[in-house]
C-alpha positions in Angstrom: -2.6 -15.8 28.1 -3.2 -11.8 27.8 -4.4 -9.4 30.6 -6.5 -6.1 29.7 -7.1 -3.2 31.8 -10.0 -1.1 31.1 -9.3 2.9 31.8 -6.0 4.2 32.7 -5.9 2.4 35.7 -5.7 -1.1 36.2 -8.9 -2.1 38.1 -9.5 -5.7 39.0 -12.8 -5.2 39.0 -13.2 -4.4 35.2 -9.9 -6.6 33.9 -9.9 -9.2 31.7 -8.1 -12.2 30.9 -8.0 -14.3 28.0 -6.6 -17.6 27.6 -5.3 -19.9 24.8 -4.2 -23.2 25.0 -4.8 -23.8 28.8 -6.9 -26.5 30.6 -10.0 -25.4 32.8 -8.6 -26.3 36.4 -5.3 -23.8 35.1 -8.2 -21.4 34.6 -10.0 -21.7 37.4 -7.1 -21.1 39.5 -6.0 -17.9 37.5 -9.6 -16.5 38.2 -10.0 -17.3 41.5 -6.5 -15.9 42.2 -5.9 -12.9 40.7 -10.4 -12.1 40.4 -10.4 -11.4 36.8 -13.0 -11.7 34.2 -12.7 -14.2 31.4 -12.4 -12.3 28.0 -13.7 -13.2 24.4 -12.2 -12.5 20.9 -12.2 -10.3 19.5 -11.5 -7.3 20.8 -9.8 -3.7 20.5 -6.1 -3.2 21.6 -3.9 -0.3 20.4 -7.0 0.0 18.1 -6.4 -3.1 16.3 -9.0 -5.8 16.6 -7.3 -9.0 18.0 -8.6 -12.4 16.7 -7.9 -15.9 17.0 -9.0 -16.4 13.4 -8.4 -15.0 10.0 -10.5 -11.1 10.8 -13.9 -10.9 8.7 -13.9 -8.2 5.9 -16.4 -6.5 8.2 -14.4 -6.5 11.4 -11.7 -4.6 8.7 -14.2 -1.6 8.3 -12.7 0.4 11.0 -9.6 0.9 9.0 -11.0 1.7 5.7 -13.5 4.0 7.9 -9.9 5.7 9.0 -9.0 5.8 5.7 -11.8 7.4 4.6 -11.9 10.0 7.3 -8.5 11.1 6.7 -9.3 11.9 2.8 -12.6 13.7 4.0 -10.5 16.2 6.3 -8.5 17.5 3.6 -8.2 20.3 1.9 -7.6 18.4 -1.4 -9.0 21.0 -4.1 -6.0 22.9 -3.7 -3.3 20.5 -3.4 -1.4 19.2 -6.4 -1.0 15.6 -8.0 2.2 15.3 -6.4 0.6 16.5 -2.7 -1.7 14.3 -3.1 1.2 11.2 -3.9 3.3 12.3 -0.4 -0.5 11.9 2.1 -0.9 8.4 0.1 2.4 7.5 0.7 3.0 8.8 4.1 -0.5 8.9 5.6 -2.8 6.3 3.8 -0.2 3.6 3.5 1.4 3.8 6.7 -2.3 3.4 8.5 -2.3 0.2 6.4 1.1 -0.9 7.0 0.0 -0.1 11.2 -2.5 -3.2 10.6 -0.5 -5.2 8.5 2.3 -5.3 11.3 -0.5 -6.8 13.5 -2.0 -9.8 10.5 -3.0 -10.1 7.0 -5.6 -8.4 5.4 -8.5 -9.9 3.3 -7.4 -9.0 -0.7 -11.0 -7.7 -0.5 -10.0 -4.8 1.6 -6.6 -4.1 0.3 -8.9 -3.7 -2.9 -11.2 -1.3 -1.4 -7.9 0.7 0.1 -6.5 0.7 -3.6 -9.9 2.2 -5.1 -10.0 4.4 -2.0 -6.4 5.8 -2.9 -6.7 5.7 -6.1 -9.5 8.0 -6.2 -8.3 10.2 -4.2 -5.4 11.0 -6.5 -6.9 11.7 -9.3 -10.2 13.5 -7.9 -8.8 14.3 -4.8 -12.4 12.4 -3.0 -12.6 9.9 -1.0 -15.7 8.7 -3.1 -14.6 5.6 -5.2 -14.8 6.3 -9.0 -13.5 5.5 -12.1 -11.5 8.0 -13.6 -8.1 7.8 -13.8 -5.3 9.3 -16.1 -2.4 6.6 -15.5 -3.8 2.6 -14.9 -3.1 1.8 -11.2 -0.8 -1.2 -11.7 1.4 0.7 -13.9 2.4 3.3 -11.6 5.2 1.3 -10.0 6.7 0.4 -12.8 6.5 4.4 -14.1 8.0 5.7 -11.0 5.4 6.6 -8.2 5.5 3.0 -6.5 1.5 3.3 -5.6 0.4 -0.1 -6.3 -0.9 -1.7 -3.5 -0.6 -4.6 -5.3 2.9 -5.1 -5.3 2.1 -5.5 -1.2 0.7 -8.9 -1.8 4.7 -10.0 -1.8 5.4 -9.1 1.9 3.6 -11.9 3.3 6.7 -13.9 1.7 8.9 -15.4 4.4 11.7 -13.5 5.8 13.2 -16.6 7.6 14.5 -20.4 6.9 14.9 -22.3 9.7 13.6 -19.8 12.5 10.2 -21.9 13.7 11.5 -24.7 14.7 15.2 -25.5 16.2 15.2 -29.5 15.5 13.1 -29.9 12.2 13.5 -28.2 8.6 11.3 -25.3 8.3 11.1 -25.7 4.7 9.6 -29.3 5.0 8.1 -29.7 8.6 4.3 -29.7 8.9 2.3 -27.0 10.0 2.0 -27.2 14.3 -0.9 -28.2 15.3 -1.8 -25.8 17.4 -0.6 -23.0 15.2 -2.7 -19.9 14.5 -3.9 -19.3 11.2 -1.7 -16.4 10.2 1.5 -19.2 11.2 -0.3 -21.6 8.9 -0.7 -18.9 5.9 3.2 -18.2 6.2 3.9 -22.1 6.0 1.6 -21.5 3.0 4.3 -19.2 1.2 7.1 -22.2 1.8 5.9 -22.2 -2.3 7.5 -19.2 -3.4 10.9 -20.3 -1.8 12.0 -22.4 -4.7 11.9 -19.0 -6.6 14.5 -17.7 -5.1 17.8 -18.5 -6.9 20.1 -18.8 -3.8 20.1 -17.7 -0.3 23.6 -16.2 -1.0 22.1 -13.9 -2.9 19.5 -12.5 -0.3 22.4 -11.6 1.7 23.5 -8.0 1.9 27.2 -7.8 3.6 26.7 -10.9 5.0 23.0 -9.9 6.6 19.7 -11.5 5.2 18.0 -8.4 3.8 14.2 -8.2 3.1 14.7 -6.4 0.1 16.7 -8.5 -1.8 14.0 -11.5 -0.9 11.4 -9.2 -2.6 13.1 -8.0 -5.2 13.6 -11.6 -6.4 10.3 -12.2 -5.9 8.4 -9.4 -8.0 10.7 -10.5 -10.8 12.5 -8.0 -13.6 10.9 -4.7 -14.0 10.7 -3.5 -17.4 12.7 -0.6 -17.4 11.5 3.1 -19.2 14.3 5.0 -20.9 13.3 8.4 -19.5 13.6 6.7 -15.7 16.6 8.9 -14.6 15.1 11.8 -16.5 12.3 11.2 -13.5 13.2 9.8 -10.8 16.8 11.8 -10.2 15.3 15.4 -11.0 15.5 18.1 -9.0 12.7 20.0 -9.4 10.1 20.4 -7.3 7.4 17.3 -7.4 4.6 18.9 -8.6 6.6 19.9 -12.0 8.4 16.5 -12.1 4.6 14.6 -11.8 3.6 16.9 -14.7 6.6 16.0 -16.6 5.7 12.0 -15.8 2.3 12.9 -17.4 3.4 14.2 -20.3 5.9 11.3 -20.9 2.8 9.0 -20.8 1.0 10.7 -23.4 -1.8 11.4 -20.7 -1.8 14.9 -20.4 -5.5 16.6 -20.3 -5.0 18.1 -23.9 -7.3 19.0 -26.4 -6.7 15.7 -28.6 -7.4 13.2 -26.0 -10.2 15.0 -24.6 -12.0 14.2 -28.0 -11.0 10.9 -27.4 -13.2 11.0 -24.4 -16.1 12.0 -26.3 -15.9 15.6 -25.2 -17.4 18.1 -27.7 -14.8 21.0 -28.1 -12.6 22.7 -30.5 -9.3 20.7 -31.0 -7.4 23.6 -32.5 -4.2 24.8 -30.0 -5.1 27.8 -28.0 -1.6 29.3 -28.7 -1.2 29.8 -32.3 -5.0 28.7 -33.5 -3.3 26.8 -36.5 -2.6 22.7 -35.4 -4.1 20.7 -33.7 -3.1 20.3 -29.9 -1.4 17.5 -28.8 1.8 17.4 -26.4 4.1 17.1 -29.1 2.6 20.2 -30.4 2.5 22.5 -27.4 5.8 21.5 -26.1 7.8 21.4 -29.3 5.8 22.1 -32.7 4.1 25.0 -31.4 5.2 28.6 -33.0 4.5 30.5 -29.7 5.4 27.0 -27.7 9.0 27.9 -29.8 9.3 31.2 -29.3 9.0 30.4 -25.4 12.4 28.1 -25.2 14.1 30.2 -27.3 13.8 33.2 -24.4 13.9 30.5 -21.8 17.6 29.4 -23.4 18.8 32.5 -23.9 
């Protein structure tokens, strides 16, 4: 059972009251008591629609609308690759993560927030488009950790024998009267075997989330110029560039005639090879000349 008070103050008149799992004379002795109005799911609270079943990919809108909104009201022209990484991170994901604490979103619209963000990094819109320097999914691996499809782990359970004190969590059947996001984590009883031990999801003695996930996303291939990344010092925007450039994906003069662009592929710096990364940063005559002042 769950009260709501419309306004700032709590006024019988304009309460509601909505029940689960209680018989009609129970009811009628709440109403008649306390004068309240039967409620009906869904509705708002803290924002958040509240359902009693799995929330419709249009009842969702309001977040990506947010989402949306929040891209719109920046001033992302001027803001670097590595700005625009810190709003996704901090802002974008943690209005996500806001509904997630609440229940599980459709994959449609986790899909819709990932061509939302994704967008919005590399155009700095909000308007959903294609282009895109590094492949989505390969971002975590590389070092930003923007995939919003490694999410799709953290419905994994957290807990063994928590639900129920008398029967085995890990073999009892679903409850009856259990809500749908209680049946979806029974559901994930199927990655459990996947986990090599339970000792080894224990951090000084303490079950730890992040071991659970860990084991669950598996090995992550690891690049040889990760330290090179993820330990520098310098300022974001240069280390993003230098990430870039480690790719090979760069905006430089040979993969621009890769995209079908019609331009002169000759470097701007000496007017002899063609450009390339390899060239400007290390073949490059005037590129040369550069580091040797810089060194000295």
């Amino acid at each position: 059972m769950f009260f709501e008070a419309s306004g700032l103050k709590a006024n019988l008149n304009k309460s509601q009251v909505y029940f689960g799992g209680v018989d009609n004379d129970t009811k009628e002795a709440i109403i008649s008591l306390l004068g309240y109005e039967i409620g009906e799911l869904p509705f708002k609270y803290l924002a958040v629609p509240l359902s009693n079943k799995k929330l419709t990919i249009a009842q969702c809108q309001p977040l990506v609308d947010k989402i949306t909104a929040r891209i719109t009201s920046w001033m992302a022209r001027g803001m670097s690759y590595a700005g625009r990484v810190q709003m996704i991170r901090s802002v974008l994901f943690g209005i996500q993560a806001y509904w997630s604490q609440v229940f599980l979103l459709p994959q449609k619209v986790i899909k819709l927030i990932e061509a939302t963000c994704r967008s919005y990094l590399w155009t700095g819109e909000a308007t959903i488009s294609r282009r895109a320097l590094v492949a989505w999914e390969k971002q975590y691996a590389n070092y930003y950790g923007l995939s919003v499809n490694e999410r799709k782990s953290y419905g994994s359970p957290g807990c063994t024998h928590t639900t129920s004190r008398t029967k085995d969590w890990l073999t009892m059947e679903p409850p009856r009267e259990a809500s749908w996001m209680i049946r979806k984590i029974f559901h994930m009883r199927k990655f459990w075997p996947m986990l090599a031990s339970q000792q080894q999801l224990l951090d000084r003695g303490k079950f730890q989330i992040k071991c659970a996930y860990k084991m669950l996303r598996g090995a992550v291939t690891l690049v040889p110029w990760r330290g090179l990344v993820c330990h520098n010092v310098a300022c974001p925007k240069h280390v993003f560039i230098l990430w870039l450039a480690l790719l090979g994906r760069m905006r430089t003069k040979d993969l621009l005639l890769k995209w079908g662009m019609g331009i002169n592929g000759t470097c701007v710096l000496c007017n002899n090879q063609p450009e390339t990364i390899e060239h400007l940063y290390f073949e490059c005559t005037y590129s040369h000349e550069i580091w040797l002042r810089v060194l000295q």
